[in-house]
C-alpha positions as MATLAB code, in Angstrom:
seq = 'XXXXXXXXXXXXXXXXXXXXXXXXXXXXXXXXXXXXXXXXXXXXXXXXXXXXXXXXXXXXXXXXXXXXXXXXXXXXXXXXXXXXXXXXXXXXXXXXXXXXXXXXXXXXXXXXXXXXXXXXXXXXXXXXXXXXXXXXXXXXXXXXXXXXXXXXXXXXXXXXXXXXXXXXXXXXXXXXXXXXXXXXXXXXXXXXXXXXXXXXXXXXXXXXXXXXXXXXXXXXXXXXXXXXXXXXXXXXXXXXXXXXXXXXXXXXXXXXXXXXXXXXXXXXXXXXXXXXXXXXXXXXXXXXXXXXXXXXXXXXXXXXXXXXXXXXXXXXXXXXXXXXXXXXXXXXXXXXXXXXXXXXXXXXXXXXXXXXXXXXXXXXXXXXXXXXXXXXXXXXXXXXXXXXXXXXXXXXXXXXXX';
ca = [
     -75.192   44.702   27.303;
     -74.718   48.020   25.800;
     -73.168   48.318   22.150;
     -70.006   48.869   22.799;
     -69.730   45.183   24.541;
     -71.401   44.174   21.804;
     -68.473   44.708   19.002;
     -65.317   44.740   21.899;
     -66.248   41.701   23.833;
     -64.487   39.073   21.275;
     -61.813   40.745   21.880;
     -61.177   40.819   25.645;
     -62.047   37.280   25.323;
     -59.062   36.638   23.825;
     -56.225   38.826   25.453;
     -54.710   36.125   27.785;
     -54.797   33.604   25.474;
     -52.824   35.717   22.911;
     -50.306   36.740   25.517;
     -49.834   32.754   25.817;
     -50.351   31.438   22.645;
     -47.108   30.034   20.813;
     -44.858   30.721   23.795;
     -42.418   27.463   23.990;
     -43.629   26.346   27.549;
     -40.625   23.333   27.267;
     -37.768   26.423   27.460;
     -35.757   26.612   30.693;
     -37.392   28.816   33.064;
     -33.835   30.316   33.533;
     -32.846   32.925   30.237;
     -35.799   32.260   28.540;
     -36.642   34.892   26.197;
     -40.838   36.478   26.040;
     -40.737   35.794   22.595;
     -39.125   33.165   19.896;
     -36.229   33.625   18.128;
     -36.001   34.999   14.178;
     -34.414   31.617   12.722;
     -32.890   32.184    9.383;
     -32.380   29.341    6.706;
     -33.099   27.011    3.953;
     -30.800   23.609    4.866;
     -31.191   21.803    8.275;
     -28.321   19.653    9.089;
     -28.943   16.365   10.977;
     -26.212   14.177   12.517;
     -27.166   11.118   10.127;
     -29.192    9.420    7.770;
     -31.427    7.899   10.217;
     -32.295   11.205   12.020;
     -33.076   12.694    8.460;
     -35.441    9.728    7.412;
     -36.818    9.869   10.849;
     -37.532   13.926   10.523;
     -38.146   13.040    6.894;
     -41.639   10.477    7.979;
     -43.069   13.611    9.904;
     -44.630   15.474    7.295;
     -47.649   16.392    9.011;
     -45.996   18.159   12.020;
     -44.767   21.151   12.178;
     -41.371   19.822   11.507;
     -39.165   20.054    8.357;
     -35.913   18.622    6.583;
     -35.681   21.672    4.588;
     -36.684   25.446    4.888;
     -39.181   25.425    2.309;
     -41.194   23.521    4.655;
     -41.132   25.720    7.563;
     -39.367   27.534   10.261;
     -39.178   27.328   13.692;
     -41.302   30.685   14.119;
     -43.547   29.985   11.214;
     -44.826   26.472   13.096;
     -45.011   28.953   16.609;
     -47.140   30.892   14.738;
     -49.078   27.961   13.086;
     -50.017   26.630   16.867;
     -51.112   30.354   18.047;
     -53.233   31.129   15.112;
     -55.450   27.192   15.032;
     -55.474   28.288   19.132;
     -57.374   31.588   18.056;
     -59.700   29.759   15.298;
     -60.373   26.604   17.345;
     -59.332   24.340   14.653;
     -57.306   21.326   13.863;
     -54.154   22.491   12.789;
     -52.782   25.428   10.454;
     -50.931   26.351    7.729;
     -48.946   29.589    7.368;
     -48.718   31.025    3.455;
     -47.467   34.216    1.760;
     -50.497   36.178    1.678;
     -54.129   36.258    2.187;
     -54.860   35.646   -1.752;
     -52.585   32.595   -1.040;
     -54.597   31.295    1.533;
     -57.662   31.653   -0.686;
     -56.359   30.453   -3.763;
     -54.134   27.325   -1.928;
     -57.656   26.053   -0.318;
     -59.688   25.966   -3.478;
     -56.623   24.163   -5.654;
     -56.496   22.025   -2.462;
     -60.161   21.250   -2.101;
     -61.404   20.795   -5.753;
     -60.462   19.028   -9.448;
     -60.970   19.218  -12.745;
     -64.608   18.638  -13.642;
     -65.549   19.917  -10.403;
     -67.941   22.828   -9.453;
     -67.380   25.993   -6.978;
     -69.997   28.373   -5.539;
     -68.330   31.667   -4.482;
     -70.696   34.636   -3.278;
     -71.173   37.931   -5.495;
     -69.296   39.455   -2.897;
     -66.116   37.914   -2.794;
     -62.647   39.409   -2.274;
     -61.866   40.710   -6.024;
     -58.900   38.837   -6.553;
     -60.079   35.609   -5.517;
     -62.750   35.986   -8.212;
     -59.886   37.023  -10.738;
     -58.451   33.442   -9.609;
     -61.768   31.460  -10.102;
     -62.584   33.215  -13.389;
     -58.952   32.481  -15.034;
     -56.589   29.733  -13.192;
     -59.095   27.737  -11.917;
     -61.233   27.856  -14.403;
     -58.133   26.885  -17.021;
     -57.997   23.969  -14.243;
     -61.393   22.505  -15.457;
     -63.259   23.538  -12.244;
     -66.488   25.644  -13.694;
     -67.322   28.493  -10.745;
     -71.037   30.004  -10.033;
     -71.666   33.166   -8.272;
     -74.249   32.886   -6.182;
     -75.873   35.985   -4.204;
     -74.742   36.110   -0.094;
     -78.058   37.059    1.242;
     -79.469   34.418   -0.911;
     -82.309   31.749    0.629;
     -81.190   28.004    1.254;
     -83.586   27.000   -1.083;
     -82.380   28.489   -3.920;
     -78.749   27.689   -2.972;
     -80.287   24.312   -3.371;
     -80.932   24.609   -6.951;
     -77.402   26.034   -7.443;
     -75.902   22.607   -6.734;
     -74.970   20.029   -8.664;
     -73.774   16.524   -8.575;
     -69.628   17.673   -9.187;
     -69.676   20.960   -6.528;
     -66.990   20.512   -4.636;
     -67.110   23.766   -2.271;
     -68.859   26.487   -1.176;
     -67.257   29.093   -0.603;
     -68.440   31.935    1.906;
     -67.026   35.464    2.463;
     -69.062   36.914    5.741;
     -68.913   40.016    5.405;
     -68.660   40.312    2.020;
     -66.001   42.892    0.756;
     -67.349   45.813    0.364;
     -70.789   45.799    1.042;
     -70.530   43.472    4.094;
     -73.479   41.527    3.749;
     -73.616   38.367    6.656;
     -74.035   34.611    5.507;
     -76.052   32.508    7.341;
     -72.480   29.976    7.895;
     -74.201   27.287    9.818;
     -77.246   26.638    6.999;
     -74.513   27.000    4.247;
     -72.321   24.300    6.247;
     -75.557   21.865    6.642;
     -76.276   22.749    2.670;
     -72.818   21.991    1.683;
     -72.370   18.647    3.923;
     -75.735   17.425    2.854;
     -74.191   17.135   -0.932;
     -70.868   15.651    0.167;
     -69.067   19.352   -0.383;
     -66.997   21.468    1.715;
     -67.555   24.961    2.930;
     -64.931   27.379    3.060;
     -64.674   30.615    4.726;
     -63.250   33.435    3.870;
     -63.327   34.483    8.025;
     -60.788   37.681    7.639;
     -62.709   40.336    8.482;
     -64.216   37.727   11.660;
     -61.038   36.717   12.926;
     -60.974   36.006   16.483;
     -64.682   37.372   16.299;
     -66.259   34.400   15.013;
     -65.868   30.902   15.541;
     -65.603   29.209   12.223;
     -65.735   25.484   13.061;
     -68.051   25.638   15.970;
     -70.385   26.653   12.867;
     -69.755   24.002   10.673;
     -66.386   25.551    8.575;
     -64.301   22.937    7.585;
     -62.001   25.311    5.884;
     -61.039   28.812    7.728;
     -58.598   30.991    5.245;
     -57.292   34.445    6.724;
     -55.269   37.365    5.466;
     -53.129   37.619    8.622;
     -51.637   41.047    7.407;
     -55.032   42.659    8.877;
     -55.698   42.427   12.308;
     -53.072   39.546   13.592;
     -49.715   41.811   11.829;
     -51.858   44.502   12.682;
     -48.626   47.221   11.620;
     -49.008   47.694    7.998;
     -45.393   45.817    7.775;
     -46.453   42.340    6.678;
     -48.119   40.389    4.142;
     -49.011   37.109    5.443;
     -51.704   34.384    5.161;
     -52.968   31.659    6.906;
     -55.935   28.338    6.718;
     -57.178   26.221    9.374;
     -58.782   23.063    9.212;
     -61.375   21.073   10.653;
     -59.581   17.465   11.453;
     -56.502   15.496   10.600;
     -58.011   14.029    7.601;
     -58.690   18.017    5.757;
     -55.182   18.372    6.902;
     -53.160   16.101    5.790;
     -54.745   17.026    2.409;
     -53.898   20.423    3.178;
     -50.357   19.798    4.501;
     -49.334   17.824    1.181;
     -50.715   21.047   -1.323;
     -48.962   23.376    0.684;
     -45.467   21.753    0.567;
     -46.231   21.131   -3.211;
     -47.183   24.032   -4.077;
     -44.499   26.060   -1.800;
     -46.590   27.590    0.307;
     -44.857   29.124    3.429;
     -43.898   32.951    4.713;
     -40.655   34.285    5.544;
     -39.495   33.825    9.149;
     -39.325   37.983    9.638;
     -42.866   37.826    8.137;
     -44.005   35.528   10.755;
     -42.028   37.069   13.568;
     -43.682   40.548   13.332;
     -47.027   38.992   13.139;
     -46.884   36.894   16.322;
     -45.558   40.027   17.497;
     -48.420   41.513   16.484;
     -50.751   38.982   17.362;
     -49.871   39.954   21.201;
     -51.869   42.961   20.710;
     -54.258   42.346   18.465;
     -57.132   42.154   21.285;
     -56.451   45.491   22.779;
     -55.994   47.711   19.454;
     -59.056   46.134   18.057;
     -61.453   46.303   21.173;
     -60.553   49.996   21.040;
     -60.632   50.080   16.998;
     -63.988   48.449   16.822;
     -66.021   50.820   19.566;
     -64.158   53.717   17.915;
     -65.691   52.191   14.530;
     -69.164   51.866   15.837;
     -68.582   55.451   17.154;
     -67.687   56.684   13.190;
     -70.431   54.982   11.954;
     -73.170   56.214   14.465;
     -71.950   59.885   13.609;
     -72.014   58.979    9.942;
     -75.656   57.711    9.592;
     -76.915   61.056   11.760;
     -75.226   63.057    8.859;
     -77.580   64.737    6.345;
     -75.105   63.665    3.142;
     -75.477   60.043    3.978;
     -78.106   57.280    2.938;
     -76.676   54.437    4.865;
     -74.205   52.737    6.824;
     -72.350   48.981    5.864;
     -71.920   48.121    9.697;
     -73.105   44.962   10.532;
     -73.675   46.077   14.133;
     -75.824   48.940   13.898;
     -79.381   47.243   14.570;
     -80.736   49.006   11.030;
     -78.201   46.531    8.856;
     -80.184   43.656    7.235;
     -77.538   41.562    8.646;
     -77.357   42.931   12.066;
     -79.857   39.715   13.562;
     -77.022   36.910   12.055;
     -74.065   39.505   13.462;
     -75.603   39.273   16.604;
     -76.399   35.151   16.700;
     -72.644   34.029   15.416;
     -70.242   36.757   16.102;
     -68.595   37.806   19.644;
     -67.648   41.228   18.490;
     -66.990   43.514   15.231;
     -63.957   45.251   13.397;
     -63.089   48.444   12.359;
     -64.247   47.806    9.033;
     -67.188   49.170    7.250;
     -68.884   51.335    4.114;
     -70.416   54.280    3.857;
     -73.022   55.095    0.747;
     -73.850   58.934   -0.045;
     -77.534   60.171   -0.540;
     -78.279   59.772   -4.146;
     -77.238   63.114   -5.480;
     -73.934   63.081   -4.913;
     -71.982   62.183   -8.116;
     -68.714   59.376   -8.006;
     -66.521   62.458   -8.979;
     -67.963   64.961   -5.911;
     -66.999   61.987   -3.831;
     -63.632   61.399   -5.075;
     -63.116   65.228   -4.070;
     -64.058   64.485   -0.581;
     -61.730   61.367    0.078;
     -59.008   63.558   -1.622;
     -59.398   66.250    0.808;
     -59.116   64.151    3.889;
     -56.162   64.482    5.775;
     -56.583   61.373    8.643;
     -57.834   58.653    6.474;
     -54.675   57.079    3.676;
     -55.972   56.306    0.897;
     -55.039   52.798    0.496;
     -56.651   49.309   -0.061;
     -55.570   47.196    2.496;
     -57.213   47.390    6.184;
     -57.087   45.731    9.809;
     -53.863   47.874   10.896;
     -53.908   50.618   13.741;
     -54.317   53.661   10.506;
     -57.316   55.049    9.334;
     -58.173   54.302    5.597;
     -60.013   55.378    3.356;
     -61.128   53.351   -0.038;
     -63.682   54.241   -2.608;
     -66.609   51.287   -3.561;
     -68.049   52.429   -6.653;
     -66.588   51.313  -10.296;
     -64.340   49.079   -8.417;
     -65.850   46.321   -7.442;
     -67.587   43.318   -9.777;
     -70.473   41.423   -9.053;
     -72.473   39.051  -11.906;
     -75.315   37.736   -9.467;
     -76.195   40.945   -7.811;
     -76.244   44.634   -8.767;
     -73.266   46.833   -8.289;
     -73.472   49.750   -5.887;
     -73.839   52.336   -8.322;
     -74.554   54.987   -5.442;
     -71.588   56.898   -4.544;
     -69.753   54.559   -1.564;
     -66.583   54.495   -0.035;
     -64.954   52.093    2.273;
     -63.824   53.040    5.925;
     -60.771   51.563    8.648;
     -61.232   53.156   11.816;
     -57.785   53.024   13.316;
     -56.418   54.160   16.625;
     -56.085   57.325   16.011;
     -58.861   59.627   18.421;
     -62.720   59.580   17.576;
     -63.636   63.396   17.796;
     -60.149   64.037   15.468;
     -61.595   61.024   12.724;
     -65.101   63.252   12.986;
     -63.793   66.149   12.205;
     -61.531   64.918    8.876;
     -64.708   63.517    8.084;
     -66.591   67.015    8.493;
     -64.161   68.992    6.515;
     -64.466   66.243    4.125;
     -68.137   66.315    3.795;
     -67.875   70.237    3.042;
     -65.447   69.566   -0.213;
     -68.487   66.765   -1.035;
     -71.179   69.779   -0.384;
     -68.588   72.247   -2.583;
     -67.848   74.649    0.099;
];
């Protein structure tokens, strides 16, 4: 299989079941529209009491007796994206922080214990260090490459979850998800996966996930138009817990939210097949270049993660880092992302735009060092390869001062 099966075939996997997925099979087959209908609203009417108190009793479907529990799209979407993850069942939110933040309030209590990896999404570690710590649930940061048998000594009699972000933001370092699930089972906790930047990619719950959250604004809305989130669960039981936090808590997305990403969702296998060769393409060129020290790819066979990439994922994304020989200062790097012309310079990722994002002094880690080498972060989008290369060229002579 040559590389570029490697990161692309996850994706191909998946085109015809995205084309189906969601699609109201029940319709007519006369004037039936490709897609659902946008449907606007906060009050349902019913003809009676009865049928209220009957709607009223299904709280764990995708039904609802008022709009704050749903729409008709948002539940479409709900049954596409558990399709995609191979879970349970699945719960639309506002935003990817939401899904992060609505699992661990979910899945823990007071005088309960969290492990989160060093690498973690910055604002869920903002949430851990402040709400859910004034929550009385105590978090420990644990290193992502780190052995089982030190996780081990990590635990303690009131963890509640592990939580696992594979590949790490930022410097994309790959958890070993199965030995983390068996760890976290073994003490009566959960494991929860921050699967993002694997979506589609890897199959959470066929490795032991009981918990998969998303930010579906990245590949699945996949325009740059939408801020959406989304968790699967394992089995009924995880979500019927998760069903009554999310209605308490208000958890939902707008119904034009979740219209443009099913839309999206349609061609989320073809942009990011051809997203994640070009990617691997980028990054190839990249580590040939004199300027750099290494690349964050998890599919390049030089990353220490590249042997767990290449057990438990199908594929890769467009996502990865790039850290500068040692000689380059933060500043002379800043220079060279401000003279790109290609690459926006913005901190979200996933869409069909190249982006560019510095690393350094803006990321936090307590367990492991910070990259203090100059590092930036990388979305290849759809634009072409050779044109990417050569931003990236004129960019490398502002770094070299010419």
């Amino acid at each position: 299989m040559s590389s570029h099966e490697e990161v692309s075939r996850g994706w191909e996997r998946l085109a015809t079941l995205l084309i189906r997925a969601g699609r109201d099979e029940n319709l007519p087959a006369e004037g039936k529209f490709v897609n659902p209908p946008v449907t606007r609203g906060s009050t349902v009417l019913f003809p009676d009491l009865a049928s209220l108190n009957a709607q009223g009793m299904k709280r764990y479907d995708h039904e609802a007796i008022y709009g704050a529990m749903g729409t008709p799209v948002q539940h479409v979407l709900e049954r596409a994206v558990a399709l995609v993850e191979g879970g349970e069942d699945t719960q639309i939110v506002s935003s990817g922080l939401s899904a992060c933040t609505t699992a661990l309030l979910t899945f823990t209590a007071s005088g309960g214990h969290v492990l989160i990896p060093d690498s973690a999404y910055g604002p869920t570690r903002r949430f851990t260090d402040t709400m859910l710590r004034r929550f009385g649930v105590e978090t420990t940061y644990y290193p992502p490459c780190v052995s089982v048998a030190e996780m081990e000594r990590l635990i303690r009699p009131e963890t509640q979850v592990i939580f696992a972000e594979s590949p790490g933001s930022h410097t994309f370092e790959i958890q070993d998800i199965p030995a983390l699930s068996d760890l976290a089972h073994r003490h009566g906790a959960l494991l929860i996966l921050d699967n993002t930047w694997g979506f589609g990619i890897f199959e959470p719950f066929r490795h032991g996930v009981d918990v998969s959250v998303q930010a579906l604004t990245k590949y699945a809305a996949g325009h740059s138009d939408a801020i959406i989130g989304a968790l699967t669960v394992a089995d009924k039981t995880l979500w019927k817990r998760l069903r009554d936090a999310a209605i308490q808590l208000g958890q939902l997305a707008g119904p034009d939210e979740c219209w443009l990403t099913l839309r999206g969702l349609r061609t989320m296998s073809v942009r990011l097949a051809r997203q994640s060769c070009s990617a691997l393409d980028v990054a190839r060129w990249l580590a040939d270049r004199p300027e750099v020290e290494r690349v964050l790819h998890p599919a390049l066979p030089d990353f220490p993660g590249y042997e767990l990439w290449k057990r438990d994922f199908n594929g890769a994304g467009p996502l990865f880092s790039v850290v500068l020989k040692e000689r380059y200062s933060r500043k002379s790097m800043e220079n060279m992302l401000d003279s790109l012309h290609l690459f926006g310079i913005g901190a979200s990722w996933g869409g069909f735009e190249s982006l560019v994002l510095p690393t350094t002094g803006s990321v936090s880690r307590t367990a492991t060092e910070a990259p203090v080498q100059a590092t930036f972060r990388l979305n290849i989008g759809l634009e072409s390869v050779r044109d990417l290369c050569g931003d990236l060229e004129q960019g490398f002579s502002a770094l070299n001062g010419s």
